[in-house]
GUKE-518609 format. One record per residue (C-alpha): chain; residue in one letter; residue number from 1; x, y, z. Coordinates in Angstrom, 3 decimals. Layout:
<rogu nuti="A" padren="A" vexdo="NUM" u="X" v="Y" w="Z"/>
...
END
This chain:
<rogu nuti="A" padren="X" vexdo="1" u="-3.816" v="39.312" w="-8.617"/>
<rogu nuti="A" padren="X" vexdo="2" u="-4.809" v="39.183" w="-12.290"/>
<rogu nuti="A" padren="X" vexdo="3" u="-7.539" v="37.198" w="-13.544"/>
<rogu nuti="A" padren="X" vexdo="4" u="-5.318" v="35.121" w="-15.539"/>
<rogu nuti="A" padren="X" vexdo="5" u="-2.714" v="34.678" w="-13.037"/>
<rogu nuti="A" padren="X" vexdo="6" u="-5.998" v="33.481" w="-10.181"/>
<rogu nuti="A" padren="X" vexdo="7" u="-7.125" v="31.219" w="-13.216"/>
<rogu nuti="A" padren="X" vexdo="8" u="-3.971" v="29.549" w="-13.855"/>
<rogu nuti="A" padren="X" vexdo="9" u="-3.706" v="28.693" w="-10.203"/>
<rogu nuti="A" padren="X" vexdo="10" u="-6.938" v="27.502" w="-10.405"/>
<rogu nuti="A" padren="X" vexdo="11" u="-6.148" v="25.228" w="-13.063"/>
<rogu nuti="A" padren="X" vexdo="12" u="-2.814" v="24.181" w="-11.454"/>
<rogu nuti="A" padren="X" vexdo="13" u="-4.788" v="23.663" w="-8.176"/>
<rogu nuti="A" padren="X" vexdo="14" u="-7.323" v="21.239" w="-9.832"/>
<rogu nuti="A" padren="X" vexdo="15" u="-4.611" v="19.188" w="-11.735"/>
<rogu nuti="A" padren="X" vexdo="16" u="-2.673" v="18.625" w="-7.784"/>
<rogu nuti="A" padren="X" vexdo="17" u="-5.874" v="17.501" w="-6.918"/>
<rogu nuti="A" padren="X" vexdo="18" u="-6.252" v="14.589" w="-9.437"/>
<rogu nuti="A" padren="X" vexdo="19" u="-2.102" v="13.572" w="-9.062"/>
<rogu nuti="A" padren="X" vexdo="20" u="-3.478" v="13.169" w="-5.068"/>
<rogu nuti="A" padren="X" vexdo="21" u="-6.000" v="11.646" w="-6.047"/>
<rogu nuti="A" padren="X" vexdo="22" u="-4.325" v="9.412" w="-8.644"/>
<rogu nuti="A" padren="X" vexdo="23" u="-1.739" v="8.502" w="-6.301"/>
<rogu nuti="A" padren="X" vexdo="24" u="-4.478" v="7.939" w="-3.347"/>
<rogu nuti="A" padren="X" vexdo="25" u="-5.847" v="5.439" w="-5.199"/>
<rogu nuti="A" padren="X" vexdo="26" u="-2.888" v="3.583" w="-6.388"/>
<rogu nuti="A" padren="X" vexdo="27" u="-1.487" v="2.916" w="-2.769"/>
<rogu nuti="A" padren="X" vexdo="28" u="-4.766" v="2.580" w="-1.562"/>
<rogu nuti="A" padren="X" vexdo="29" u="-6.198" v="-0.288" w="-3.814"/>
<rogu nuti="A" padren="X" vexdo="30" u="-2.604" v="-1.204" w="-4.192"/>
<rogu nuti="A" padren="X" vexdo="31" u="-2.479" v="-4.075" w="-1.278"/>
<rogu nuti="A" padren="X" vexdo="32" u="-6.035" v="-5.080" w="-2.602"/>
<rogu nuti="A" padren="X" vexdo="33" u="-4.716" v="-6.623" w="-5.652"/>
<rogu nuti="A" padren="X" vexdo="34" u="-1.447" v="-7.953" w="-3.791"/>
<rogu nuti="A" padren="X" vexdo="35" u="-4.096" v="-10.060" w="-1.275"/>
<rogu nuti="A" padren="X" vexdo="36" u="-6.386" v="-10.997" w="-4.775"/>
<rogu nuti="A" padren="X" vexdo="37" u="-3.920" v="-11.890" w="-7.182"/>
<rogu nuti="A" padren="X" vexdo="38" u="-0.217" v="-12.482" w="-5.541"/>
<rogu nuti="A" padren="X" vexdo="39" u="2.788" v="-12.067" w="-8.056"/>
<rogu nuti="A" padren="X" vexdo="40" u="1.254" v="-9.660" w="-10.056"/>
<rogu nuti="A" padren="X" vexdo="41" u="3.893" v="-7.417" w="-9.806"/>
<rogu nuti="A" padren="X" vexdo="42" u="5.766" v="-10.284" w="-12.026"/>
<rogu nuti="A" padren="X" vexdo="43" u="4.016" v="-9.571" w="-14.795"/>
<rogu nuti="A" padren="X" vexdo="44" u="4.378" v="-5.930" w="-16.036"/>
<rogu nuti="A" padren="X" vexdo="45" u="1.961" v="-5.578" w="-18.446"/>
<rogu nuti="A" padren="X" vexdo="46" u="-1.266" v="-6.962" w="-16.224"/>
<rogu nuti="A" padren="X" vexdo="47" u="0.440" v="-4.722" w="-13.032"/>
<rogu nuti="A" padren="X" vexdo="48" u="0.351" v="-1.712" w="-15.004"/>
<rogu nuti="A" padren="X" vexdo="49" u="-2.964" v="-1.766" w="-16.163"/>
<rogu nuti="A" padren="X" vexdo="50" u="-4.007" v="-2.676" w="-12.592"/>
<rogu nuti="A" padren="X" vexdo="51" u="-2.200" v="0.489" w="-11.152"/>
<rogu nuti="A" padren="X" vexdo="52" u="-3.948" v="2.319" w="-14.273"/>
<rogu nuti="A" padren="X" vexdo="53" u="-6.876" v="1.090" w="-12.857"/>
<rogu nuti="A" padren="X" vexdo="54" u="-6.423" v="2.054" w="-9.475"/>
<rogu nuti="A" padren="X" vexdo="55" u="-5.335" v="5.300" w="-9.980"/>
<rogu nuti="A" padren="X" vexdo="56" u="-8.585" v="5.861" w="-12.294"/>
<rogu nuti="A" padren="X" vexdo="57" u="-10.556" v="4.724" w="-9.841"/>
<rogu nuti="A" padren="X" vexdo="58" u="-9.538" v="7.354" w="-6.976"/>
<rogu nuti="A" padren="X" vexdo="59" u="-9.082" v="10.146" w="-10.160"/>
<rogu nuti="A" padren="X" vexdo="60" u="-12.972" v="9.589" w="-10.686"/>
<rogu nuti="A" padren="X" vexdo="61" u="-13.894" v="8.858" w="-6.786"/>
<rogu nuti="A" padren="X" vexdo="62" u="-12.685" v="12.659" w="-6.351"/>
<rogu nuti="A" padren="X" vexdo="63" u="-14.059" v="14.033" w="-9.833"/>
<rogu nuti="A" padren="X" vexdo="64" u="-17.256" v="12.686" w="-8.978"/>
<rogu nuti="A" padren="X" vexdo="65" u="-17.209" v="14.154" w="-5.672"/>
<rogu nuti="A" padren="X" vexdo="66" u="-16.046" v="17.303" w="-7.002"/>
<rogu nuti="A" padren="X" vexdo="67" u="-19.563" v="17.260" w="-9.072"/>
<rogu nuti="A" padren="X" vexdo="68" u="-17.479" v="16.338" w="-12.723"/>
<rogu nuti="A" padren="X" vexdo="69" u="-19.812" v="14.765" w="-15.312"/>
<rogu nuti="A" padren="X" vexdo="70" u="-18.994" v="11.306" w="-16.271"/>
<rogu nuti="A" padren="X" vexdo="71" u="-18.038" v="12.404" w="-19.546"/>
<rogu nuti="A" padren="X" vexdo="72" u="-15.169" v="14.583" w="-18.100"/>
<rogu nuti="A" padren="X" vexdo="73" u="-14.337" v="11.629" w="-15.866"/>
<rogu nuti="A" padren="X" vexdo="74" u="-14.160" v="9.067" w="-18.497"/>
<rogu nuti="A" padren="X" vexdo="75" u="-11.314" v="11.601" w="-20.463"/>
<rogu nuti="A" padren="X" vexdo="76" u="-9.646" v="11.585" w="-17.257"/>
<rogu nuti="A" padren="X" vexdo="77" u="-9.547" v="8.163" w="-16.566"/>
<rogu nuti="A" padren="X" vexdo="78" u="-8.497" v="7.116" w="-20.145"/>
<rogu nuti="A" padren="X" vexdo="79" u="-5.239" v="9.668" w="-19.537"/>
<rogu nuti="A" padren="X" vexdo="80" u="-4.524" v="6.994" w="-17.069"/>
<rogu nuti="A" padren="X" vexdo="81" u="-4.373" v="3.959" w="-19.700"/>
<rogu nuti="A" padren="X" vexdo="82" u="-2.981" v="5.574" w="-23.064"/>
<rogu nuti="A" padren="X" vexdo="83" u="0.644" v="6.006" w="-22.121"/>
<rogu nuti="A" padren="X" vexdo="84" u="0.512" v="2.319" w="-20.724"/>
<rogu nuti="A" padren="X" vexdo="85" u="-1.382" v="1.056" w="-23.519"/>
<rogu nuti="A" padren="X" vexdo="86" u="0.948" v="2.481" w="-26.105"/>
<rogu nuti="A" padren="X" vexdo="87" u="3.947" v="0.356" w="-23.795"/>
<rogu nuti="A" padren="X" vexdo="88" u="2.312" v="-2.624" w="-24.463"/>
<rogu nuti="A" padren="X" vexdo="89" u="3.207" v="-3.252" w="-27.945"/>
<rogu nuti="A" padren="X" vexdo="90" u="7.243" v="-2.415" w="-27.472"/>
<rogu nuti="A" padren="X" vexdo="91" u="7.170" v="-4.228" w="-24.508"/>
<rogu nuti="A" padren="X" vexdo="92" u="5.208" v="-7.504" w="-25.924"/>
<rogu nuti="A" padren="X" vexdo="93" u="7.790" v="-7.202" w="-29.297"/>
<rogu nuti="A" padren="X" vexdo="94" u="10.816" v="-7.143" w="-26.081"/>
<rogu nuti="A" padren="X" vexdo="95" u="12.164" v="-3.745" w="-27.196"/>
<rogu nuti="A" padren="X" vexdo="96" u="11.221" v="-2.183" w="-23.478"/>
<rogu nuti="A" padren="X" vexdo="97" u="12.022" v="-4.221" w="-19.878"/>
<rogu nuti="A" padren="X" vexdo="98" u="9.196" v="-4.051" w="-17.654"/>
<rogu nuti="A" padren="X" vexdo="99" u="10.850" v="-1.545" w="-15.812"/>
<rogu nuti="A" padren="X" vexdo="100" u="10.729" v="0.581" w="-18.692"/>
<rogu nuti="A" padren="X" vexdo="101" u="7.099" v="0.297" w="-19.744"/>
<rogu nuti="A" padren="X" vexdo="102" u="6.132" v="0.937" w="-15.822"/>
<rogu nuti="A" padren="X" vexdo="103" u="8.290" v="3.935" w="-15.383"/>
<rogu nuti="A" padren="X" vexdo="104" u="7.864" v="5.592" w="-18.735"/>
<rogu nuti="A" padren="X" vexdo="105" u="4.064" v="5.215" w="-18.276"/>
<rogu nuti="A" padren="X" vexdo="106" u="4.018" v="6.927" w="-15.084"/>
<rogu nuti="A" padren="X" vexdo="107" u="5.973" v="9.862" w="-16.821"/>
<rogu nuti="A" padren="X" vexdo="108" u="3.740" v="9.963" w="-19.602"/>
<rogu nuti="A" padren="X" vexdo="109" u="0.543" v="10.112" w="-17.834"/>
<rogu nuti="A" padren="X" vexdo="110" u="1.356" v="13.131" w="-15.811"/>
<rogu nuti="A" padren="X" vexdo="111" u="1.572" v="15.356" w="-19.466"/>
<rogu nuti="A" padren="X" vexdo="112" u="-1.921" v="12.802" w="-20.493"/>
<rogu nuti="A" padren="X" vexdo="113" u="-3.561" v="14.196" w="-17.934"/>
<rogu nuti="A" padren="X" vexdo="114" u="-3.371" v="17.690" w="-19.173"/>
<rogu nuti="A" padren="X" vexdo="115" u="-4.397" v="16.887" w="-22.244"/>
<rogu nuti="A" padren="X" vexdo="116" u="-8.158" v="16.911" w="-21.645"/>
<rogu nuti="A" padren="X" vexdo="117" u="-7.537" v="19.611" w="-18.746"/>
<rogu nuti="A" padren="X" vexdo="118" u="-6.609" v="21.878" w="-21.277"/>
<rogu nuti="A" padren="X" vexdo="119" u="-9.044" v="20.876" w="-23.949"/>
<rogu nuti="A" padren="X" vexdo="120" u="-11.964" v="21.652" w="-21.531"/>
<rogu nuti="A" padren="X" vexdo="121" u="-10.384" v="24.404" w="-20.549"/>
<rogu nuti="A" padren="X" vexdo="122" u="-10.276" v="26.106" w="-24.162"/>
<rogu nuti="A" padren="X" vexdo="123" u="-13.912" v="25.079" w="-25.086"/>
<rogu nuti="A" padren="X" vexdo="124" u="-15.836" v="28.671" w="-25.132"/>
<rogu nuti="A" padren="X" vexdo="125" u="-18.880" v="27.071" w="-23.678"/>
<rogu nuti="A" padren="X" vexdo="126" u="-16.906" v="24.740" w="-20.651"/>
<rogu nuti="A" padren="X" vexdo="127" u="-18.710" v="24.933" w="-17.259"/>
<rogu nuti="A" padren="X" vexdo="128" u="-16.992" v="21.862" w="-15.534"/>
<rogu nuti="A" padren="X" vexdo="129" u="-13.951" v="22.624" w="-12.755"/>
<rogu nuti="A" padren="X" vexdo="130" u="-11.557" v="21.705" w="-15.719"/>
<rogu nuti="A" padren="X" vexdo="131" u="-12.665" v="24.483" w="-17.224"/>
<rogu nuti="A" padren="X" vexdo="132" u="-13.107" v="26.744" w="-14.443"/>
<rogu nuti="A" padren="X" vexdo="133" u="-11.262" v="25.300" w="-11.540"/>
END
């Protein structure tokens, strides 16, 4: 195996890990918020920034685990609130359902995560397991 093709495994090993740990978070905070605030799910806009939430949470649980510097953690965890955040507007003017701003957001954030994966993983001078794997 080359050492490009053992990198890029790496790298697609490492990104797995934060979608499990994404999604471990989600379903595991998810009945949580149910039990705090009931009919959430009503309310699009405050449920997706609550599953943003939750999925950043387990996302930086792991990184931090995983030895990640908060700096590289808070990238991460923003991926999880830009493609939601930039929903809210379309969906507050009524020109996306709530269905819509939910399931494009969860689209979106898979390609937002990679964004600071592969930034890290270009800088010259990267030592974090973005970088490295």
């Amino acid at each position: 195996m080359t050492t490009t093709t053992a990198s890029r495994l790496r790298f697609a090993g490492h990104y797995l890990e934060m979608v499990v740990a994404m999604l471990v978070g989600m379903f595991a905070l998810a009945p949580l918020w149910n039990l705090a605030v009931p009919g959430l799910d009503a309310h699009p806009d405050a449920h997706s920034m609550v599953m943003a939430t939750n999925m950043a949470i387990g996302m930086a649980l792991w990184m931090r685990i995983r030895k990640h510097d908060w700096r590289h953690i808070a990238e991460m965890c923003a991926a999880m609130y830009v493609p939601f955040v930039a929903l809210l507007v379309p969906y507050w003017m009524g020109l996306i359902s709530g269905g819509t701003l939910m399931t494009v957001g969860h689209i979106l954030m898979f390609p937002a995560m990679l964004v600071p994966m592969l930034w890290r993983r270009r800088q010259p001078a990267a030592v974090s397991h973005c970088a490295t794997g």
